[in-house]
Structures are given as C-alpha cells and as structure tokens.
N, C-alpha and C positions, 0 to 999 in steps of 0.2 A: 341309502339310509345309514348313519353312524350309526355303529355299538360301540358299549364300551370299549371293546379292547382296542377300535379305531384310534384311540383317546391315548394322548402319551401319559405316564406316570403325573407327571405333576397338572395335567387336566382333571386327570381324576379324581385327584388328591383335593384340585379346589373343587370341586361339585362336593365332594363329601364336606370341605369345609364349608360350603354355604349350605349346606345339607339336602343339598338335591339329588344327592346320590350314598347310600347307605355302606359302611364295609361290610355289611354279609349282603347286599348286593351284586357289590364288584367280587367279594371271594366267593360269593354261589356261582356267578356268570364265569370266572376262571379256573373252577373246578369241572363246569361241567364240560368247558371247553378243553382241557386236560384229559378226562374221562373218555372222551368222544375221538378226541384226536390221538392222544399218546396210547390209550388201551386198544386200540385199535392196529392191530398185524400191518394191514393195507393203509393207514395215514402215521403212524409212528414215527415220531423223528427219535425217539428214545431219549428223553429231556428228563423223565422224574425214574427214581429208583423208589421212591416212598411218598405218596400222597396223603396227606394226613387231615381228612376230610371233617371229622368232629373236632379235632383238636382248632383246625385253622375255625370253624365256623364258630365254633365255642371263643377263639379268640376274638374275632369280628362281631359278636354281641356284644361283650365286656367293652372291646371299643364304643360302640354306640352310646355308652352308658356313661363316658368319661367326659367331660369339659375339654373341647378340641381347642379353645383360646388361639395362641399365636406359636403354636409348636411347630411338627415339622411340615414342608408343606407335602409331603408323603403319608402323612395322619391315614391311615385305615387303606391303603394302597397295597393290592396282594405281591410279592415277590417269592421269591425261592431260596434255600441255602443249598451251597454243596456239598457234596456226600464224605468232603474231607474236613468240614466244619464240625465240630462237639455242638450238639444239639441235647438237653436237658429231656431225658425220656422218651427221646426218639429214636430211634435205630440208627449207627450211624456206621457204614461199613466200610471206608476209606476206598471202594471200589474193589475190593477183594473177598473171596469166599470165606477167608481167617475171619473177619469179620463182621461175616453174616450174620451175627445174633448178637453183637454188641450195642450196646443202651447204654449213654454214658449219663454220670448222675449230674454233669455238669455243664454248662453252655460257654462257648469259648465267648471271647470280646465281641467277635463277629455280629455271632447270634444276637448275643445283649444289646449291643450297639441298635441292632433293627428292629428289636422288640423294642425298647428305649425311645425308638421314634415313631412308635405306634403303627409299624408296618406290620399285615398277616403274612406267614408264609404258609405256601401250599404245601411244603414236602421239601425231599432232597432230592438235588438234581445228579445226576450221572458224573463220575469220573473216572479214566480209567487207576488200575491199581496204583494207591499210594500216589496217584497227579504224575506220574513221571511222564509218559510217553504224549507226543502232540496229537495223538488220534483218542476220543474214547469208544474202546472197545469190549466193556466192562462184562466179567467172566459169565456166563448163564443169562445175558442181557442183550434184548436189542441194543446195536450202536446207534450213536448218535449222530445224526445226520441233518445236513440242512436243508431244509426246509424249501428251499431253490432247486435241488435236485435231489430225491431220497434215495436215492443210488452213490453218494458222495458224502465225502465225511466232514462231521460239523468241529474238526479239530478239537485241541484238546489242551489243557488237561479237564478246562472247565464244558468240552464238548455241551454236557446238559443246561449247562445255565445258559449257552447262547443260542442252543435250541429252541428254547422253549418262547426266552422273549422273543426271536423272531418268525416263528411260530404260531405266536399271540398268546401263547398259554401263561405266560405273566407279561406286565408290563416292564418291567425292570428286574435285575437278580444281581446276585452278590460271586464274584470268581474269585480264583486266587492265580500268583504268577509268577513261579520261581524261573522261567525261560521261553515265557510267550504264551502262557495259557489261558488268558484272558485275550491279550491281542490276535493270537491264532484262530481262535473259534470265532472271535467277532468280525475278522477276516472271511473265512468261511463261508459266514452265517448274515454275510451284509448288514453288521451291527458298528455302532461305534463301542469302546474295550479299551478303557483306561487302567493302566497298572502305576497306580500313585508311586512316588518318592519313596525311599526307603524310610521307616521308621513313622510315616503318616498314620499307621495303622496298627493298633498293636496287637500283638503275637499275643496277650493274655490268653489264658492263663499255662499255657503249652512250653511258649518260646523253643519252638522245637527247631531253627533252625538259624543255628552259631554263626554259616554263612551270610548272613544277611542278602539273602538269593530272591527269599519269596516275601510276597504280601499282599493282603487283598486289593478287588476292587470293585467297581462298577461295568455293570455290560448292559446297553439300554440301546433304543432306536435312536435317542434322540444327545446329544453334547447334553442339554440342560435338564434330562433326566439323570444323565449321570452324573453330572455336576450336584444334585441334589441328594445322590445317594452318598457321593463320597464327604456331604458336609456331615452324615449321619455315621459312616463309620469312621470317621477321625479323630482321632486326639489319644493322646496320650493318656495312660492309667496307671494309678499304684501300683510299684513292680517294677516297670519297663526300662529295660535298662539301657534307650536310648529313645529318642523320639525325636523328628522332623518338627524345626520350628513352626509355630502355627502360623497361618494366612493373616495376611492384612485383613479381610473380611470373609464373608460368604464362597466357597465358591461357586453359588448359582449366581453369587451376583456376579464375578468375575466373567459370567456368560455376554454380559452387558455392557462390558467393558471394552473400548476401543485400542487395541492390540499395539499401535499406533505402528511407524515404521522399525520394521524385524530385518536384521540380519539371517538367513538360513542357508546351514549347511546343507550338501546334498550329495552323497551318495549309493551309487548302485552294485559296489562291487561285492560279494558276498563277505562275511566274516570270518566262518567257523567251516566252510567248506567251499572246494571247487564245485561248482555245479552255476551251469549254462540255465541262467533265469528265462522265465518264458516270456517273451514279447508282450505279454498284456501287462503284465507287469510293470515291466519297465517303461510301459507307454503309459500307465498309470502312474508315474512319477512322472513323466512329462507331462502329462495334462496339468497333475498336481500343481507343477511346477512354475509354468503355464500362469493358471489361477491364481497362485501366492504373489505372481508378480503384480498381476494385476491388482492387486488391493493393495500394492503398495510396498512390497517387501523386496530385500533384494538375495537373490539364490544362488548362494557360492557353492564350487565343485572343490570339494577336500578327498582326499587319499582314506583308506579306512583307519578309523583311527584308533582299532585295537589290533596289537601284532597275530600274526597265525600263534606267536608260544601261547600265546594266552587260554588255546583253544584246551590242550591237554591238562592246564591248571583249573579249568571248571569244570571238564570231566571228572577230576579225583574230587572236584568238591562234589559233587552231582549222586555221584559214586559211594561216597562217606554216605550222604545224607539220607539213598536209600537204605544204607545196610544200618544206618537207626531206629528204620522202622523195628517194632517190638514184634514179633513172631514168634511165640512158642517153635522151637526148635523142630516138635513133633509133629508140627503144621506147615513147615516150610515146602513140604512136599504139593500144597496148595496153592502155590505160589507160580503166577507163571512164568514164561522162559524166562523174561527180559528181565524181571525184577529177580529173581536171584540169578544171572548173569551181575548184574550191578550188584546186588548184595557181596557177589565172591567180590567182586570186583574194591567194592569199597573196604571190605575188610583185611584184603590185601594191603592196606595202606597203611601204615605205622602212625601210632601216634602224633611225632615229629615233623612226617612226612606231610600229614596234614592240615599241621601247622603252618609247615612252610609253604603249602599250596594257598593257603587263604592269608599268610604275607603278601605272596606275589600277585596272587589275584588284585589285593588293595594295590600295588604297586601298578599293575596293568591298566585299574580304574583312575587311580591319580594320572598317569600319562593321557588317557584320552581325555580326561575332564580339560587338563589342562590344555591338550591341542583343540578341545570344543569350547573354551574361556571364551573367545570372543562371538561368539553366534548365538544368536536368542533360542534357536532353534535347529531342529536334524531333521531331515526328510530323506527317508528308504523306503523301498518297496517293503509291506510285513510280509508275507512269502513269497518265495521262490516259481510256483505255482499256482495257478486258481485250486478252488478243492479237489484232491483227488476221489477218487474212487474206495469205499470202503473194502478195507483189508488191502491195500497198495502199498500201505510202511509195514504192517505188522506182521513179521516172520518169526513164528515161535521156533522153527528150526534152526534159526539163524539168528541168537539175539546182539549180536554183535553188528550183523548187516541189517536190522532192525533200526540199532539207535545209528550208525551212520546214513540210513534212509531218513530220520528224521533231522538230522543235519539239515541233510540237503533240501530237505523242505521247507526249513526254518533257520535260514541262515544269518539274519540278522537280531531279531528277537532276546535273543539269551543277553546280548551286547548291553543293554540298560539293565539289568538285574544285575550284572556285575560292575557295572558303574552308579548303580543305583537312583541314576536318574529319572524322573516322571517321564509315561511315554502313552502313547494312542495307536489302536489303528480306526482309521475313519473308510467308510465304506464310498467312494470314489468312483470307482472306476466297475464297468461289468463286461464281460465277452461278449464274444457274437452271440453264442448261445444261453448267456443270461446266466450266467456263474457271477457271483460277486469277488470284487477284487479289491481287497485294505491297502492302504497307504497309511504309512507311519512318521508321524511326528513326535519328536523330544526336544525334553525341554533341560536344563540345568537343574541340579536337586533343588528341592524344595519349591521351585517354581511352576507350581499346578496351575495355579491362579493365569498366569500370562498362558500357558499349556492351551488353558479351557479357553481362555479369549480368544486366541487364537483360530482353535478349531470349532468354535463358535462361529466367527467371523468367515472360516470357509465353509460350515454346514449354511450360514446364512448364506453364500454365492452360490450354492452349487447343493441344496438343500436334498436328501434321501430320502426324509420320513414317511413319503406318500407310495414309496415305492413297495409293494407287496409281493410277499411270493406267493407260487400257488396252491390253492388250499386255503387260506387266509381266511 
C-alpha cells in the first residue's frame, strides 16, 4: 500500500492541488514520522536539531485557507531548513554550542523563498559547526547518518537535510555548498544534490561570503523534485550584488526536455588530493559512462582541469571564511578543534594576502572554464569512497589530519565552487553491500536547465526513486 511519504514532492504537491490531500495532512503524517523515527536512540539518522511541531501545523492551516490557483506546484509540501539558514523566531545555531540560544528576528532569502512558495517546514536540520567539515557531527548531537547503514555517515555539511529526505521524514529539503555539502550527503544518502551556478540564489540578506564559494540548493529523491525546488529558491533580490542570468524557462520543465547530442568530459583523477579512489567508484563512472553513451552522447577523457596550486589558494579562502564567523572571544573556548584550527589559521592571513588568493583562485577558475569551453558536460566520481564509518574523518586531536582526511574523501567536489559552475551528484551506482554510490555531472555556469535535462534523461534510463533503505 502507498503512503504519503511513498509519494515524491511534486505528487504531493498535486493531490493537495486537486485537494485530495490536505497540508496539515502531509505535515501531521511527517512530523509523526520525524518523531517516531529521529527521536528515537535505536532508529535516529540525526536529521533535525529543532522540530517545530505548532508552528509548522499552525502554518499548514493558514495554507488550507489560501486560494492555491496556479502557484508553486510544491503548494503545502512539508520540507526542512538548515540549521545554518536565519529562520524568523526559530532557534538557529549554525551547529555550535556559541549558538545554542540564538533566535534570529530575521529570515534569510532562503527561508523567504520557501515560505513564498507556500512550502511548511518541519524544523532545522543538522549541520556540523559553521557547515565546514564534510561529516556532520554536530557538538551534544546524534550524528547524521544514512539511512542505508546507521553505523555510517550521511556526509556533510548538509548531513541533516539528506538524512531526513532519504529517510522519508520530508520529501524534499533545502542545503547549502561552499565545497560539496549538498553533493556529499546526497552521495551518502542515495539522493540526487544539486549545487546551482553561482549567484542563482541569493545570499540576502547576509551576503556573508566575498568568496563566492557557497550557495544553496536542492537535495530530493527525485531530478524533478529538485528541479522544482530550485524554480522556488531562484532569482535574484534588491541588494544582490551579482546574480546568475535567469533561465529560458522553468526548470521543472527543462526536466522534459530532450538534452539532444552532449559532448562529456570525463575524469577520474583526483583534484585536491593524492588518494587511491575505491573501485566502486570508479566503476560507477564506468557504468555512468557506459549509459551517457548510450542515449547518445559522446564521453571524452581530459586531464584535471584545475592545477594542484589551486589547492592551497582555496584553503586560505576556506580559512578566511571561517575566521568570519562572529564569536564572542570569551566563547571561542566552545568552539571545537577543527574550527579554531581554521579560525588561527585564517587570521593568519593578511588582508592583501587574501586578496590575492581570491585573484588567483578567479584565475585558476578562468583556466578550467576555458579548457571545459568545449564540452556540454563533466563526469567524476563525487567521492573518493562509499560512506564511511562515523567518526573516520573527525580527529579533534588532530585538526589539521582532520581537514586533510576530508580531502581525501572529497577530492573532487570543492572543484565547481571555485569555478562556479552548476553541478549534481546522482545516486548511480551501490556496492555489494548496498552503500550508495553518487556520480557527478557539470555543467557550464548558468546552465542548470541543460544540467537538469540531462540528468533527467539518465534518472529516466537507469531510474532510483523506488529504491528504499531500511526502515522506510
């Protein structure tokens, strides 16, 4: 028998539009499946830090009570924010203790954006501190873990929001991704984890991040949920002081779109680290590879196309951007290893100096854009590994052998954040023992639309969404 949560986001979305289906329906049926499953020691993937059980139902009446006309087709569809999103009267902690009792009076674009398209959310989902590290292990909290194995981690930064959708405890959720933290967890977590173009999404009202490294996205089961979510957080606002020209249309509809004959790049060799990829991996680029040919495209072997210097130029950005975070001085002591490691780390940097890191860094992204000019498309493996084992990267004695362990797990990843190109990981490939394994496609900036056809057109050969983990 279906239940709802069987039901991908935009099925939902149409029963509530023909009204066969209620949003305090679907947010009662996802809170208690939240309740049941994440409150629970023995079934916890560790997906929410804050369930906001009046508030979201109290929102889901007021829906019922609006004219649904021809708005989003997510109308009354529950989701989730991350815990590094400004939430309007909600606690929001950025995944640190400093933060534990912060209530901001304001909602970032994020928020607005999904309240705006009549989405409830259930609460905030898990991150670790300040989103840096690719595992979340967030301080006084179960970690996040997937859903496929709960002995393994559901990557990170946005660990909880790819928990949760695959899970079931929402249909759809919102990530962010300054160096894989959307596409790592959806990795993990056997989701599809779009990290749009740069500037698709705006930073309002924060703009905390000069680099132009991060920005939200989508993390769903399905391409054409998250094609639907990112029609809802796009576009440019009053303020922004740069923004990603807009789409020729929809991009749910670009789902429907036939991709026609693609050029794709293809690389396996690592970026930002030596480290000996695991054969699933790399046989999940082959299969990938495989499949793209078959619908017609043709799969060229290129060289990596961003040099090793590149690598210590995004560390001092990486570096800087933690030591922005605001911490009362007399709190730093709250603060774990790894983030003031990085904090000295980045304030070691002189003004100039980080300057000229985020020259060269644009210099580094100009060189690969232009050696990727001719190809519609990039195909890598998104990790180095299937999911590890929770606490396998995280050495607070060691936070130096900490962030080189996340290197080496997430070696290609960072690569599109510093070139700003739109990128995916699509859930492809699984082991012998049923670990999910992402495969990553990009596309050239601003090209989501062709991105989403694309991996549309291989969710439609080689289709996921029936596949469940256990527990379900």
């Amino acid at each position: 028998m279906t239940e709802l949560h069987d039901l991908t986001a935009l099925e939902q979305g149409e029963l509530v539009r023909r009204r066969e289906v209620s949003p305090v329906e679907l947010t009662r049926h996802y809170l208690e499946r939240a309740h049941r499953i994440d409150d629970d020691p023995a079934t916890t993937v560790g997906a929410f830090v804050t369930l906001t059980d009046e508030l979201s139902l109290a929102r889901a009446e007021q829906l019922e009570t609006l004219e649904r006309g021809a708005g989003s087709p997510l109308y009354g569809v529950p989701t989730a924010i991350k815990d590094l999103n400004l939430t309007a009267g909600i606690r929001t902690t950025f995944g640190s203790p400093v933060f534990a009792d912060f209530v901001p009076d304001v909602s970032d674009g994020v928020t607005l954006s999904l309240e705006a398209a009549g989405m409830v959310s259930l609460g905030k989902t898990a991150t670790p501190e300040f989103g840096s590290p690719c595992y979340t292990e967030p301080e006084g909290r179960p970690p996040s873990v997937t859903p496929w194995d709960r002995t393994r981690m559901a990557g990170g930064s946005s660990g909880g929001a790819a928990a949760a959708v695959a899970a079931g405890l929402v249909p759809v959720a919102q990530g962010s991704d300054g160096g894989g933290s959307i596409r790592i967890p959806a990795s993990c977590c056997g989701l599809f984890g779009l990290k749009p173009t740069r500037g698709r999404i705006s930073g309002h009202p924060m703009y905390g991040d000069p680099v132009g490294l991060a920005t939200a996205g989508p993390i769903a089961r399905t391409v054409r949920d998250a094609a639907a979510m990112l029609d809802e957080l796009a576009g440019r606002r009053v303020g922004d002081p740069s923004w990603a020209p807009p789409p020729v249309g929809t991009f749910l509809a670009a789902c429907d779109r036939d991709p026609g004959h693609l050029r794709i790049a293809r690389f396996t060799d690592p970026v930002i680290a030596d480290v000996a990829v695991d054969k699933a991996c790399r046989d999940a680029v082959v299969d990938a590879s495989r499949l793209l040919e078959s619908l017609g495209h043709e799969v060229v072997d290129i060289a990596v196309p961003l040099p090793r210097e590149a690598v210590p130029v995004f560390e001092t950005s990486w570096s800087v951007l933690t030591a922005m975070s605001l911490v009362p001085p007399e709190q730093e002591h709250l603060l774990r290893p790894l983030t003031r490691w990085l904090t000295d780390r980045g304030r070691a940097v002189s003004g100039p100096d980080f300057g000229l890191a985020i020259g060269a860094m644009r210099r580094f992204a100009a060189g690969a854009l232009t050696t990727l000019a001719p190809y519609d498309a990039v195909l890598t493996p998104t990790l180095a590994v299937p999911p590890l084992e929770v606490g396998a990267i995280r050495d607070d004695a060691d936070p130096a052998g900490d962030f080189e362990a996340q290197k080496r797990f997430t070696p290609w990843t960072s690569a599109w954040n510093v070139t700003g190109m739109p990128a995916a990981s699509l859930p492809l490939a699984w082991t012998d023992d049923g670990l999910p394994v992402g495969v990553m496609l990009a596309a050239r900036p601003a090209e989501e639309e062709l991105l989403l056809s694309l991996c549309a057109q291989v969710e439609a050969a080689a289709p996921w969404h029936d596949r469940k983990p256990p527990g379900w």
